[in-house]
PDBQT receptor file of N, H, CA, C and O in Angstrom, charges set to zero:
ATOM      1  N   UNK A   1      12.557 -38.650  18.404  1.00  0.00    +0.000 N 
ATOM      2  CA  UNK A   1      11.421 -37.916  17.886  1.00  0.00    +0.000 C 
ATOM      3  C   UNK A   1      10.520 -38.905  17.146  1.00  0.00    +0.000 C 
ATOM      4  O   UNK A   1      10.970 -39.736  16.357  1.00  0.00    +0.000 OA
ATOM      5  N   UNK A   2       9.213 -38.773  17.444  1.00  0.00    +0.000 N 
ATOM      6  H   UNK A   2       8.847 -38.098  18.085  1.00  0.00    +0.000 HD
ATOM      7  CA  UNK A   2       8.443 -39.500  17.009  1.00  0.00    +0.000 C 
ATOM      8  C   UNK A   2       7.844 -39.688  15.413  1.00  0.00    +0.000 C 
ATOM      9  O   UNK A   2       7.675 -38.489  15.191  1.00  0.00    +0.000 OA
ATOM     10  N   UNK A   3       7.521 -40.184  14.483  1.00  0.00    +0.000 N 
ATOM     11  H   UNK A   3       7.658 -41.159  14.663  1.00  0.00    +0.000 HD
ATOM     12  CA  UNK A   3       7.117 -40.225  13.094  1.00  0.00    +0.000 C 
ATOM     13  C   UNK A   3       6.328 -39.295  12.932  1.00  0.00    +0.000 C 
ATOM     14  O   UNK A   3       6.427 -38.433  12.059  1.00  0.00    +0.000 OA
ATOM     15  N   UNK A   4       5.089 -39.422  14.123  1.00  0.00    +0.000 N 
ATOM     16  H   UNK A   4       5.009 -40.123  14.833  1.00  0.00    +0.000 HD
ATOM     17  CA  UNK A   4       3.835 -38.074  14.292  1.00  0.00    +0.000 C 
ATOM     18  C   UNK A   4       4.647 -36.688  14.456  1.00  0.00    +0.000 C 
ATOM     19  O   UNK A   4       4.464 -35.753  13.677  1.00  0.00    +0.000 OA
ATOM     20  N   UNK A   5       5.530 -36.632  15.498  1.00  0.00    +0.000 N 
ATOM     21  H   UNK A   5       5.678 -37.392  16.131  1.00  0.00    +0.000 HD
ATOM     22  CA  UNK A   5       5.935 -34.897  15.282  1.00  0.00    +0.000 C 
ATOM     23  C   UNK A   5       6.698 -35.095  13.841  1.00  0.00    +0.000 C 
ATOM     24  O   UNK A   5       6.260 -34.839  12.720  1.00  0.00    +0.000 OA
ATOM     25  N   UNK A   6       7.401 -35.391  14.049  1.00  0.00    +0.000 N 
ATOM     26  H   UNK A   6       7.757 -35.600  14.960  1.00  0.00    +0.000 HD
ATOM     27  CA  UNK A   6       8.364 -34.913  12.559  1.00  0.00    +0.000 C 
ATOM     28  C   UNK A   6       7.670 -35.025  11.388  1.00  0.00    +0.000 C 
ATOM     29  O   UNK A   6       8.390 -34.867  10.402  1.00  0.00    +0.000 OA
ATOM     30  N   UNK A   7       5.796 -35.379  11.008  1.00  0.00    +0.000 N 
ATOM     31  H   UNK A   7       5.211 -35.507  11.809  1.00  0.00    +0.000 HD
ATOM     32  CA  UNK A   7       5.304 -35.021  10.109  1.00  0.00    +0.000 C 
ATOM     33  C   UNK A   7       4.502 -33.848  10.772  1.00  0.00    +0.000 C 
ATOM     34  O   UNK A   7       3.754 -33.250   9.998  1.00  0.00    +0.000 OA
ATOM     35  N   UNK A   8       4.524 -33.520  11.760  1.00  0.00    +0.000 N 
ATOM     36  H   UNK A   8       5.132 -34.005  12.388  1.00  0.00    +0.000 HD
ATOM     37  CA  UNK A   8       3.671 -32.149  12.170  1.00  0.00    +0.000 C 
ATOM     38  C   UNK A   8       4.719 -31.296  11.486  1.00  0.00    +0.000 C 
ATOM     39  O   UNK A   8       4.434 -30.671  10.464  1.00  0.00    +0.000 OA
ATOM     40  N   UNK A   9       6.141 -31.251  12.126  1.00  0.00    +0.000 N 
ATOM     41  H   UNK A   9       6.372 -31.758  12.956  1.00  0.00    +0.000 HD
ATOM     42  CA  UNK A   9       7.059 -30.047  12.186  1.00  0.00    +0.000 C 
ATOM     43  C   UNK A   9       7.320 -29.922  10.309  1.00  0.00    +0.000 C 
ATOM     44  O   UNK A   9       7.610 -28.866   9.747  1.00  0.00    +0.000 OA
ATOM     45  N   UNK A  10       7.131 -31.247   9.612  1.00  0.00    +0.000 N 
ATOM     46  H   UNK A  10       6.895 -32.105  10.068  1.00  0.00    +0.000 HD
ATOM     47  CA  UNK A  10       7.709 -30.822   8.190  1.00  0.00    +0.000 C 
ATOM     48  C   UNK A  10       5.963 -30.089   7.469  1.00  0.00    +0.000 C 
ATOM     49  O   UNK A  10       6.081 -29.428   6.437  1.00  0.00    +0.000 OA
ATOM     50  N   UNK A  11       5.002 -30.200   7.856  1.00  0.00    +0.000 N 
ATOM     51  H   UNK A  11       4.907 -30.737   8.695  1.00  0.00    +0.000 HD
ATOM     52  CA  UNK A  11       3.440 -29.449   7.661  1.00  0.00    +0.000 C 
ATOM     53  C   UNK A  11       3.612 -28.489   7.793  1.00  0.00    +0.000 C 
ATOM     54  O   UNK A  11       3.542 -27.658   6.887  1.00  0.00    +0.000 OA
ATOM     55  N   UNK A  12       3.982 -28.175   9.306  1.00  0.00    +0.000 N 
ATOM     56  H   UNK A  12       4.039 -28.850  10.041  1.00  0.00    +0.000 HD
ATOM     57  CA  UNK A  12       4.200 -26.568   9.732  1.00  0.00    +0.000 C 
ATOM     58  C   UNK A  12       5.611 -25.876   8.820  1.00  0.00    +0.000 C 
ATOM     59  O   UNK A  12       5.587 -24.832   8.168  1.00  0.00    +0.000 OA
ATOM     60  N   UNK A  13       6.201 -26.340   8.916  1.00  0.00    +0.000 N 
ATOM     61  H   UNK A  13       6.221 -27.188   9.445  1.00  0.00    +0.000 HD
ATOM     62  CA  UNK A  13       7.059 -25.684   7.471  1.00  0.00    +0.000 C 
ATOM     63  C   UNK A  13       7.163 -25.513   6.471  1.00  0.00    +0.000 C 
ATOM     64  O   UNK A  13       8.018 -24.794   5.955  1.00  0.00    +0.000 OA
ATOM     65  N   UNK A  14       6.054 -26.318   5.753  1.00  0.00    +0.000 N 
ATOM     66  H   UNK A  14       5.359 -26.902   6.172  1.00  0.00    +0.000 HD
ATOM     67  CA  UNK A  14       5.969 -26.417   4.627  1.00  0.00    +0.000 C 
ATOM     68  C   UNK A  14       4.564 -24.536   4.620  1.00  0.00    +0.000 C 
ATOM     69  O   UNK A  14       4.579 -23.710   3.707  1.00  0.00    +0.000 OA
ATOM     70  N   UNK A  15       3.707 -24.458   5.771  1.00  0.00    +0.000 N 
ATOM     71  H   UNK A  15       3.696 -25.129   6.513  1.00  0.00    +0.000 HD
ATOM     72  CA  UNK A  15       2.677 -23.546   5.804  1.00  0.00    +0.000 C 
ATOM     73  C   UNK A  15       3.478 -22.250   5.242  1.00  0.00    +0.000 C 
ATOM     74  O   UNK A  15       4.631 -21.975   5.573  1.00  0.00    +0.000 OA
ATOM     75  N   UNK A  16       2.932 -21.733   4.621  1.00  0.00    +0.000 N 
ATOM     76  H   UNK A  16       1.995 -21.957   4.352  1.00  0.00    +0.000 HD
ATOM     77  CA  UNK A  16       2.765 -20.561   4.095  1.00  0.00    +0.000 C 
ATOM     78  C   UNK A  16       2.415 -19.455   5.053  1.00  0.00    +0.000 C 
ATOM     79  O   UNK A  16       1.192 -19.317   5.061  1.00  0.00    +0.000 OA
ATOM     80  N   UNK A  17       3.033 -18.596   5.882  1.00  0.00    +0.000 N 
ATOM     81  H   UNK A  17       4.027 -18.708   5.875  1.00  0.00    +0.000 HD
ATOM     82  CA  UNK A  17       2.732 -18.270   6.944  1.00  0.00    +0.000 C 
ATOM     83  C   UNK A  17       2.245 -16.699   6.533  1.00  0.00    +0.000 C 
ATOM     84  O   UNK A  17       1.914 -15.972   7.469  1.00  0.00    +0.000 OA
ATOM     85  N   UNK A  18       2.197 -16.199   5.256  1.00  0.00    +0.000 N 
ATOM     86  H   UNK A  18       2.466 -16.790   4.495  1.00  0.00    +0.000 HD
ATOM     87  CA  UNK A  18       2.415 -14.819   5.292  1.00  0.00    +0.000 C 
ATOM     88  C   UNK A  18       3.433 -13.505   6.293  1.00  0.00    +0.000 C 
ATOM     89  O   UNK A  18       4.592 -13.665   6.674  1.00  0.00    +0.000 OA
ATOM     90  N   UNK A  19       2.864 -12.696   6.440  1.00  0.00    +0.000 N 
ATOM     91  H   UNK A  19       1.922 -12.567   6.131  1.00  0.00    +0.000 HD
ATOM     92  CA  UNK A  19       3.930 -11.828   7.443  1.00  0.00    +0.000 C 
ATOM     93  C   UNK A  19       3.111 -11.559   8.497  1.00  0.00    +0.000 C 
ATOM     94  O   UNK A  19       2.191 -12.171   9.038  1.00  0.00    +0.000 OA
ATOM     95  N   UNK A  20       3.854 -10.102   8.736  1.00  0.00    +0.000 N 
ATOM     96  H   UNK A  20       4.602  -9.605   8.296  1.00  0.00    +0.000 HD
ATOM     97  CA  UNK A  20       3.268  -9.482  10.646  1.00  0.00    +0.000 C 
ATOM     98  C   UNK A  20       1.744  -9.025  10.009  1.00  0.00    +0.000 C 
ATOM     99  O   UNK A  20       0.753  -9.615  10.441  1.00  0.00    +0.000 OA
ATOM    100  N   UNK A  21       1.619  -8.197   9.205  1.00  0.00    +0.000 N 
ATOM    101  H   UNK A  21       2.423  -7.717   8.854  1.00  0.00    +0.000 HD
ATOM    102  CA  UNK A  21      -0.269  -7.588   8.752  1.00  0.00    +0.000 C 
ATOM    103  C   UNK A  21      -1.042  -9.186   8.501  1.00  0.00    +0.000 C 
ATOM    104  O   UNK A  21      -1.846  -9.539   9.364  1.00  0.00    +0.000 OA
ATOM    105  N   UNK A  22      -0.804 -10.019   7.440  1.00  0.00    +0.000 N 
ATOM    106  H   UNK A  22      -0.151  -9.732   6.739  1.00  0.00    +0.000 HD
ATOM    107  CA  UNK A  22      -1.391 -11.551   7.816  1.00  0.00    +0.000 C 
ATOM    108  C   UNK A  22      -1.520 -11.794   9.099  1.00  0.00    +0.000 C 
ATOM    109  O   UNK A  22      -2.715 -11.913   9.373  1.00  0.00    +0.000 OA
ATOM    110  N   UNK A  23      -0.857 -11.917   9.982  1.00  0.00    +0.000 N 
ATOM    111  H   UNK A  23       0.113 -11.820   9.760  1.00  0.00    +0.000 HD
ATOM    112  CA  UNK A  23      -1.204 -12.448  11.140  1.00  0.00    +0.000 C 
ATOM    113  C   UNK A  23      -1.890 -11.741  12.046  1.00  0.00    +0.000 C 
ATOM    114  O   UNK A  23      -2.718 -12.229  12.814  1.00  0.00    +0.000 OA
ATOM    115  N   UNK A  24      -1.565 -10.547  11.988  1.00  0.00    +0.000 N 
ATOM    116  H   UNK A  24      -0.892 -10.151  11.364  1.00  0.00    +0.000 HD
ATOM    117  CA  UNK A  24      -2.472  -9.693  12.560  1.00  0.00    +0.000 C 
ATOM    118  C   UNK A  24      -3.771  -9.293  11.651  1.00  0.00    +0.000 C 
ATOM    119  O   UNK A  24      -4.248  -8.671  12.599  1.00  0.00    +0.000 OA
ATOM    120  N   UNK A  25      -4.399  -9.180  10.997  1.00  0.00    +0.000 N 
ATOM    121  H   UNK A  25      -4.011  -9.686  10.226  1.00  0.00    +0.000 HD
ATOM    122  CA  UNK A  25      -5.872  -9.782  10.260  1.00  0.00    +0.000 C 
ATOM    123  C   UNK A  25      -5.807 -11.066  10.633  1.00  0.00    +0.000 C 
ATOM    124  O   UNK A  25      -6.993 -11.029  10.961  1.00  0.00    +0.000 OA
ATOM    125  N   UNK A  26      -5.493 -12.203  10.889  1.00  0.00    +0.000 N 
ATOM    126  H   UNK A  26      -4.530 -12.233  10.623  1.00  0.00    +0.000 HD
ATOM    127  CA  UNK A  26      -5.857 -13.660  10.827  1.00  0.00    +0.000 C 
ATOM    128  C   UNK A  26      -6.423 -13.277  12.444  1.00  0.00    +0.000 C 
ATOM    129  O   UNK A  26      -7.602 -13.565  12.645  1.00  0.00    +0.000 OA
ATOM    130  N   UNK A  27      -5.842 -12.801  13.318  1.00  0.00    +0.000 N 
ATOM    131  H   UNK A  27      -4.883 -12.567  13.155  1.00  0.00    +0.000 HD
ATOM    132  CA  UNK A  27      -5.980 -12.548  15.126  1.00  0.00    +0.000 C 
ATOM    133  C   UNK A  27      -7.308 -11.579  14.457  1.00  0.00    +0.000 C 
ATOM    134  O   UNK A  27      -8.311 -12.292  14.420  1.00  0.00    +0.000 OA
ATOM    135  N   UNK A  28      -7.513 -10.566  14.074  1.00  0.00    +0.000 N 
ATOM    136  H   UNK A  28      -6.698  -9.986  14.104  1.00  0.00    +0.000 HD
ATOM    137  CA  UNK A  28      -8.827  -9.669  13.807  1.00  0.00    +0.000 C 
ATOM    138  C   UNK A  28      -9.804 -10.538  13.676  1.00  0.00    +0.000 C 
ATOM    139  O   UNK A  28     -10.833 -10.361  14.328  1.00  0.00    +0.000 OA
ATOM    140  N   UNK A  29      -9.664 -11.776  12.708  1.00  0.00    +0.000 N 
ATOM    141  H   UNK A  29      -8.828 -11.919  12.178  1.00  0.00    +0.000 HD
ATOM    142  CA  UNK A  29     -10.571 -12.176  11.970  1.00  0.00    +0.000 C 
ATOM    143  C   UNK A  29     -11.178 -13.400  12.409  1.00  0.00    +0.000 C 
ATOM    144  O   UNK A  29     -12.259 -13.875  12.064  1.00  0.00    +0.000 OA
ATOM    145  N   UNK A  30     -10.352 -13.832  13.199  1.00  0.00    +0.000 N 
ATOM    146  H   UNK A  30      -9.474 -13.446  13.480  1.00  0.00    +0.000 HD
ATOM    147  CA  UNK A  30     -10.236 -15.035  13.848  1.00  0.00    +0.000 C 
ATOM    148  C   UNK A  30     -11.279 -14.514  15.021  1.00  0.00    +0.000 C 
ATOM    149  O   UNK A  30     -12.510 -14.474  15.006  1.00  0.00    +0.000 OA
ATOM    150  N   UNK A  31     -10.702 -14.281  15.645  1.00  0.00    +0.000 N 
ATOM    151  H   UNK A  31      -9.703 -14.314  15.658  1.00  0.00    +0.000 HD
ATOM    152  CA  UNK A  31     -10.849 -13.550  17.637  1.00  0.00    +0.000 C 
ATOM    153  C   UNK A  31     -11.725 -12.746  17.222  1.00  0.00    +0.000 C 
ATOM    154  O   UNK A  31     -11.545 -11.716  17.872  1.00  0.00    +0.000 OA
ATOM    155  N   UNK A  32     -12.644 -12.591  16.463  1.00  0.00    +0.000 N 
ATOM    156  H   UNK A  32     -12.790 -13.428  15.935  1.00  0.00    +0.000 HD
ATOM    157  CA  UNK A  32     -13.430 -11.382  16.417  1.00  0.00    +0.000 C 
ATOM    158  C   UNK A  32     -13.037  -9.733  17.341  1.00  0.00    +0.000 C 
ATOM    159  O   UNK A  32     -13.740  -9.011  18.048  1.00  0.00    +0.000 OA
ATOM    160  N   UNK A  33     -11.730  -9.653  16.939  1.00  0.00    +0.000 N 
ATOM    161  H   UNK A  33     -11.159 -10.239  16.365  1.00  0.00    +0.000 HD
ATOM    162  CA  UNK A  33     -11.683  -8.212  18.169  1.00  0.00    +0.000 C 
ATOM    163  C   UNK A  33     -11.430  -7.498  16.548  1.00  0.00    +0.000 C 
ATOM    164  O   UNK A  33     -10.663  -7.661  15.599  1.00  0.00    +0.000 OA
ATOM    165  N   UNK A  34     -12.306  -6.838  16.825  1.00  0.00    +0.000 N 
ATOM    166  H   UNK A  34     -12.929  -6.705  17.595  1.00  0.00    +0.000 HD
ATOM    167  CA  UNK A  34     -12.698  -5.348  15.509  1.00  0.00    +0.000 C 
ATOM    168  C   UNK A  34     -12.388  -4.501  16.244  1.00  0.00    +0.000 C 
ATOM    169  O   UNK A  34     -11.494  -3.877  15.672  1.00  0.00    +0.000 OA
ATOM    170  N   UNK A  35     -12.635  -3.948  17.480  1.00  0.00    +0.000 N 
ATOM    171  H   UNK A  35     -13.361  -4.456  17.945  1.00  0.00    +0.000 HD
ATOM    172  CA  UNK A  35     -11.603  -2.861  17.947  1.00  0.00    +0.000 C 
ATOM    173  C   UNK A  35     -10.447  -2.534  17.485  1.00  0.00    +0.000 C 
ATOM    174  O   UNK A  35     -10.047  -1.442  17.080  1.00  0.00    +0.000 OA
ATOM    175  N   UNK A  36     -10.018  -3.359  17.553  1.00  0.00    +0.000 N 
ATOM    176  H   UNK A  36     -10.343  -4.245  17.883  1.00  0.00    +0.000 HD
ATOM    177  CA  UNK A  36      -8.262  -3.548  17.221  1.00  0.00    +0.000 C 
ATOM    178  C   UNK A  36      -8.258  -2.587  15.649  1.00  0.00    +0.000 C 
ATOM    179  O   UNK A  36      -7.254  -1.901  15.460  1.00  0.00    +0.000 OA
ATOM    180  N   UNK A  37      -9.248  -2.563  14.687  1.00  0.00    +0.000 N 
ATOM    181  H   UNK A  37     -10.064  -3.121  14.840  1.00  0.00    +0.000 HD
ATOM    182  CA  UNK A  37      -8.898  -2.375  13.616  1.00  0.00    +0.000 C 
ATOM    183  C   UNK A  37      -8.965  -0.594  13.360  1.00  0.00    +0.000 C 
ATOM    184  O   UNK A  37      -8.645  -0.078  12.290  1.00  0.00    +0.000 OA
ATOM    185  N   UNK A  38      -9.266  -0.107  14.120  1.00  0.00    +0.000 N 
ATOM    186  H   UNK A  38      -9.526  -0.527  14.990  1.00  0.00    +0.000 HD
ATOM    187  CA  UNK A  38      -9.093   1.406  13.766  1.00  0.00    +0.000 C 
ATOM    188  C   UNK A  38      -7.254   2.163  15.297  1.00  0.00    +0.000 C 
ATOM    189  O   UNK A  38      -6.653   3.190  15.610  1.00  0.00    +0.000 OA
ATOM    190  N   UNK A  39      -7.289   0.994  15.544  1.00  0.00    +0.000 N 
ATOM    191  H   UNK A  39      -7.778   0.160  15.289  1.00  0.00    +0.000 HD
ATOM    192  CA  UNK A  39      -5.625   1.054  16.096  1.00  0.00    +0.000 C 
ATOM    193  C   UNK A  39      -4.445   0.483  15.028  1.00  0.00    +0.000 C 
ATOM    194  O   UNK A  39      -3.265   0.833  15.053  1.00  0.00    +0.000 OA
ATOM    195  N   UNK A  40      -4.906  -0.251  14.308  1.00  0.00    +0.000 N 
ATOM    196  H   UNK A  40      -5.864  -0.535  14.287  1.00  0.00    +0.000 HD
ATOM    197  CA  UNK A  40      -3.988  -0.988  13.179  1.00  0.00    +0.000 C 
ATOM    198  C   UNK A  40      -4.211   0.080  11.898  1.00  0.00    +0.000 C 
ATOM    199  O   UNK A  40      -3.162   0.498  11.406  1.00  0.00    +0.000 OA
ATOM    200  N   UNK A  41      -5.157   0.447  11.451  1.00  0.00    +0.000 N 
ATOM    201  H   UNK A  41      -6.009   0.107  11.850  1.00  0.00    +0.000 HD
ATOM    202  CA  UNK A  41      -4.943   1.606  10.477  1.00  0.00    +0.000 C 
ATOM    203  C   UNK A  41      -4.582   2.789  10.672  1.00  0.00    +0.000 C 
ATOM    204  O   UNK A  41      -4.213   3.520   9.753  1.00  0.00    +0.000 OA
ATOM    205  N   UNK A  42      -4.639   3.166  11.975  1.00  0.00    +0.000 N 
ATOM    206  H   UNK A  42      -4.938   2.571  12.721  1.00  0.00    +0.000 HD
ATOM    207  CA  UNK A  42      -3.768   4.610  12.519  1.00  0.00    +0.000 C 
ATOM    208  C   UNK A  42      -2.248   4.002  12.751  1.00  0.00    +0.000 C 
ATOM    209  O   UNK A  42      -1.400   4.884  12.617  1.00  0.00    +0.000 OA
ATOM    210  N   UNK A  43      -1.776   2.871  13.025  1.00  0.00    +0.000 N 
ATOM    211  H   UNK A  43      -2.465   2.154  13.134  1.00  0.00    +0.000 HD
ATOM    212  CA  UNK A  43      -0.675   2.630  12.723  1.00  0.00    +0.000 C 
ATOM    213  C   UNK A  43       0.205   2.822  11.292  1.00  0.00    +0.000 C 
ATOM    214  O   UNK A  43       1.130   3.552  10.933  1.00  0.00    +0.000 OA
ATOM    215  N   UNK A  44      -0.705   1.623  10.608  1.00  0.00    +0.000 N 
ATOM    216  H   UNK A  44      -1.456   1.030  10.900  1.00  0.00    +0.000 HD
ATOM    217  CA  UNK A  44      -0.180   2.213   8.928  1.00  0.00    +0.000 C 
ATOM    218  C   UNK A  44      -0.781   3.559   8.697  1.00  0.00    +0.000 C 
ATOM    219  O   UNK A  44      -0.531   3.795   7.515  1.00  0.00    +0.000 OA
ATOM    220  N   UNK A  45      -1.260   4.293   9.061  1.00  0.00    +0.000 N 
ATOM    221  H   UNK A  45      -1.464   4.101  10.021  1.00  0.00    +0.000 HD
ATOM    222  CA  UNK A  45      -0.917   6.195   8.593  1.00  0.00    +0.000 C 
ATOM    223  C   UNK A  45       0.496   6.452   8.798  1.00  0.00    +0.000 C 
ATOM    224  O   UNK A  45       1.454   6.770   8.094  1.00  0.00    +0.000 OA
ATOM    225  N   UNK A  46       0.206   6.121  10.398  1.00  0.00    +0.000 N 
ATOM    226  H   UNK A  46      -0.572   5.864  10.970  1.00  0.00    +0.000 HD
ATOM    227  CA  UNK A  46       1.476   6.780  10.626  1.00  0.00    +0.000 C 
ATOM    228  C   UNK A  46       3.013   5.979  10.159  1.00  0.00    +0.000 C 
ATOM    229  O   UNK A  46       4.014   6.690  10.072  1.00  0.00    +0.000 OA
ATOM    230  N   UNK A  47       3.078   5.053   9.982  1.00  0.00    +0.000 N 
ATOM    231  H   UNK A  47       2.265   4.475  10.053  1.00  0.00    +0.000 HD
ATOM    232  CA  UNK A  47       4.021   4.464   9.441  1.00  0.00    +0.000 C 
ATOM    233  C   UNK A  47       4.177   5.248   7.779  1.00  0.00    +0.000 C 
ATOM    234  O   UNK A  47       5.122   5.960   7.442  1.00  0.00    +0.000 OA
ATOM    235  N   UNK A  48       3.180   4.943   7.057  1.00  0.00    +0.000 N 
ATOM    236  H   UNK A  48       2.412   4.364   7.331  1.00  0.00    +0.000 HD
ATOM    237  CA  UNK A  48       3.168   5.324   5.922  1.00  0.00    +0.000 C 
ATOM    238  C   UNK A  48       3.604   6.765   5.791  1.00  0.00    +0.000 C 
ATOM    239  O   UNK A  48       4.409   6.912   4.871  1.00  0.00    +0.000 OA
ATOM    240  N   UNK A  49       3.326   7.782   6.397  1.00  0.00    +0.000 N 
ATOM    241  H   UNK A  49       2.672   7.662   7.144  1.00  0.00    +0.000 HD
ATOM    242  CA  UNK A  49       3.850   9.095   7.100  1.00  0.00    +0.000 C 
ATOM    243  C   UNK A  49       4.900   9.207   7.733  1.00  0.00    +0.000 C 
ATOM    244  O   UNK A  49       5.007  10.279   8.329  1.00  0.00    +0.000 OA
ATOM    245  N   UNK A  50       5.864   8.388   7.850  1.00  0.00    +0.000 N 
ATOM    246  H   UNK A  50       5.777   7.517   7.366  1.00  0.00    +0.000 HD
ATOM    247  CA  UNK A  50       6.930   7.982   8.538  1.00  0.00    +0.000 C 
ATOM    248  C   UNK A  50       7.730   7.914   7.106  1.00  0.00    +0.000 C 
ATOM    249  O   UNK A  50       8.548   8.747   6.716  1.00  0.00    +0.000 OA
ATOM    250  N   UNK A  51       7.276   6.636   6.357  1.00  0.00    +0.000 N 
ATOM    251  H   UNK A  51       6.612   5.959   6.674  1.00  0.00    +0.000 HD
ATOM    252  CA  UNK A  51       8.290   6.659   5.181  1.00  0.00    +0.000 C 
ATOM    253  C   UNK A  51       7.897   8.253   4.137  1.00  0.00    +0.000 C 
ATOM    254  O   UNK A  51       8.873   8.612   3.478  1.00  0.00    +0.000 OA
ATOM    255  N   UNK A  52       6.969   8.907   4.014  1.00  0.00    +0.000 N 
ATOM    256  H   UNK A  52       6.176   8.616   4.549  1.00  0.00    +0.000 HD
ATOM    257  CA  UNK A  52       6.835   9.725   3.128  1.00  0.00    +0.000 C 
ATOM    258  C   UNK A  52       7.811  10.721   3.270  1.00  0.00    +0.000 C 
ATOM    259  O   UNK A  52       8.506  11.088   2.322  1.00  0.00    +0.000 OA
ATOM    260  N   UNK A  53       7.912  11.238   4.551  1.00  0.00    +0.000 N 
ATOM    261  H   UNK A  53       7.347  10.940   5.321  1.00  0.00    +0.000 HD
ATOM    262  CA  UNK A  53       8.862  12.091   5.481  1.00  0.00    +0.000 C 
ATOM    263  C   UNK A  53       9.819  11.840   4.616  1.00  0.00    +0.000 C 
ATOM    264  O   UNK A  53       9.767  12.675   3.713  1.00  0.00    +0.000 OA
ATOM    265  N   UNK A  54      10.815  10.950   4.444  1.00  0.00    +0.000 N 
ATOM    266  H   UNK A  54      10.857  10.272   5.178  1.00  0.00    +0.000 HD
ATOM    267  CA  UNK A  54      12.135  10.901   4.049  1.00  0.00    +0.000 C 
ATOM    268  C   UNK A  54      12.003  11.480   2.393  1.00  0.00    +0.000 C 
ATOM    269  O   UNK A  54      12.801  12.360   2.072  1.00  0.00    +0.000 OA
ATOM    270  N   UNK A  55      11.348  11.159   1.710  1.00  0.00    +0.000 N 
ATOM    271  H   UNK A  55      10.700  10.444   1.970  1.00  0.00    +0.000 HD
ATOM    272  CA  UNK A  55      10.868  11.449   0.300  1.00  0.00    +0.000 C 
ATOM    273  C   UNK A  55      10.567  12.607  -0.002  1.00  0.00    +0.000 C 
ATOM    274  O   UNK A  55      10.357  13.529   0.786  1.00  0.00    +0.000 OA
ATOM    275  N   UNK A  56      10.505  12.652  -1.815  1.00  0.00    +0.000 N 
ATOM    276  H   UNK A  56      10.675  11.903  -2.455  1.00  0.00    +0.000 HD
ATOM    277  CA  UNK A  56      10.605  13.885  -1.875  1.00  0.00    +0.000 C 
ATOM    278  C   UNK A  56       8.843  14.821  -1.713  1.00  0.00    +0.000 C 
ATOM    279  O   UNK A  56       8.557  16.006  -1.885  1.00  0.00    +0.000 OA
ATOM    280  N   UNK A  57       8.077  13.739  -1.355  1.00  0.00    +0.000 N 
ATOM    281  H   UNK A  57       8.309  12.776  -1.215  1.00  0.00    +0.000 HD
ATOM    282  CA  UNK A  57       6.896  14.300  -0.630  1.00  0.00    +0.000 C 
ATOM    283  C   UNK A  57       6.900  15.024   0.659  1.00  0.00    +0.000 C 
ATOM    284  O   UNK A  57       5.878  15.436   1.208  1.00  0.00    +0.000 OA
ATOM    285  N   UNK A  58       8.115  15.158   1.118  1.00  0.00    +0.000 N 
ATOM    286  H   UNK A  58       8.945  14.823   0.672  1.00  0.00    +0.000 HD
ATOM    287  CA  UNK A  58       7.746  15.928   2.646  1.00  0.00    +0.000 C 
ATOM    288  C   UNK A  58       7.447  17.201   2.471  1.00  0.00    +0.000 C 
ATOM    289  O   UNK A  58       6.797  17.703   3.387  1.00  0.00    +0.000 OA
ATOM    290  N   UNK A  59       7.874  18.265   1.071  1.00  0.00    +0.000 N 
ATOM    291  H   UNK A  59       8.402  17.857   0.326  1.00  0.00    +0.000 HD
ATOM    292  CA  UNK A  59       6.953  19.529   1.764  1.00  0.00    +0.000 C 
ATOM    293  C   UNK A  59       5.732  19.302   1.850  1.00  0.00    +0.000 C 
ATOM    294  O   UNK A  59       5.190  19.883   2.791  1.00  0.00    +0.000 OA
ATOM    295  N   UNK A  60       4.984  18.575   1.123  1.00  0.00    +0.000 N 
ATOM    296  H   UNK A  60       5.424  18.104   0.359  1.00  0.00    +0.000 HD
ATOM    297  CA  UNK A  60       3.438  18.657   0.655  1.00  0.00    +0.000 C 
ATOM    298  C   UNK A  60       2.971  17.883   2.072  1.00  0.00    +0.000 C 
ATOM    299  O   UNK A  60       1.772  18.057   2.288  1.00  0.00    +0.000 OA
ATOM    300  N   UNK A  61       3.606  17.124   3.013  1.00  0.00    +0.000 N 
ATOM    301  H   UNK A  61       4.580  16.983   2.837  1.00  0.00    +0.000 HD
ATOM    302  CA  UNK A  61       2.985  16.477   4.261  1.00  0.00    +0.000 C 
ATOM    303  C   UNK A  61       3.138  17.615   5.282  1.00  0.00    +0.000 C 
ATOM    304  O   UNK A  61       2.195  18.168   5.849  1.00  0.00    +0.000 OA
ATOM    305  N   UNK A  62       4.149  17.834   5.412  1.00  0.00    +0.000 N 
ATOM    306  H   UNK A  62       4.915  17.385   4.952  1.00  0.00    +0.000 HD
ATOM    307  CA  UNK A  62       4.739  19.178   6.220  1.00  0.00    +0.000 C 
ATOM    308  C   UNK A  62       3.878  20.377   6.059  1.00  0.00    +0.000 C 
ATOM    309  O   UNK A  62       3.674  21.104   7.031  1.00  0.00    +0.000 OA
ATOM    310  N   UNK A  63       3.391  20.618   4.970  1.00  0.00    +0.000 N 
ATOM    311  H   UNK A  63       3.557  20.028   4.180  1.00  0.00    +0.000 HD
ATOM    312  CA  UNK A  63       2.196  21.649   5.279  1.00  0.00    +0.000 C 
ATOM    313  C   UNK A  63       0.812  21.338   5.520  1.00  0.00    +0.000 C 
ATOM    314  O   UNK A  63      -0.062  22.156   5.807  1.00  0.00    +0.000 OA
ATOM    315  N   UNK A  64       0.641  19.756   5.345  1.00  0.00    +0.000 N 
ATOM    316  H   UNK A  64       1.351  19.092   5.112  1.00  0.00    +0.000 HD
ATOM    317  CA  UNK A  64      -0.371  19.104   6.181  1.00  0.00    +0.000 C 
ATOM    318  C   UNK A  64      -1.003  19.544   8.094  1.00  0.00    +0.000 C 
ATOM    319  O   UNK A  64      -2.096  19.511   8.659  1.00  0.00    +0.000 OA
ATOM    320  N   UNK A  65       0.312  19.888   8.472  1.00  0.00    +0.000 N 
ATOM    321  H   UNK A  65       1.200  19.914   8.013  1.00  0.00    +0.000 HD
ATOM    322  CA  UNK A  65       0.997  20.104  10.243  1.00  0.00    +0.000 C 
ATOM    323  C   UNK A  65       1.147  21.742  10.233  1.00  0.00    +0.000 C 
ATOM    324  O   UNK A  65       1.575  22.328  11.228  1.00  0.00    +0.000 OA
TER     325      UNK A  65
């Protein structure tokens, strides 16, 4: 292995990569695809509606339906 990769690979590890929503805004923001962004916030609803369910908020969602 060369001096050049093995200071790429210790850079790239050292990066701060954030998570899956970082990277997906960095692809939004980057790539200009804004479409994408009213499919990514109906995701977190429904995710977020996913965890509420289990909690003691589900009658008050449940009569949302």
């Amino acid at each position: 292995m060369s001096k050049r990769q093995r200071e790429f690979e210790k850079a790239a590890a050292q990066q701060d990569r954030g998570g899956f929503l970082a990277e997906l805004w960095g692809l939004v923001k980057d790539n200009r695809k804004w479409w994408l962004l009213p499919i990514l916030v109906l995701l977190l609803l429904f995710g977020l509606l996913t965890l509420l369910g289990g909690t003691g908020a589900a009658p008050l969602i449940y009569t949302l339906f």
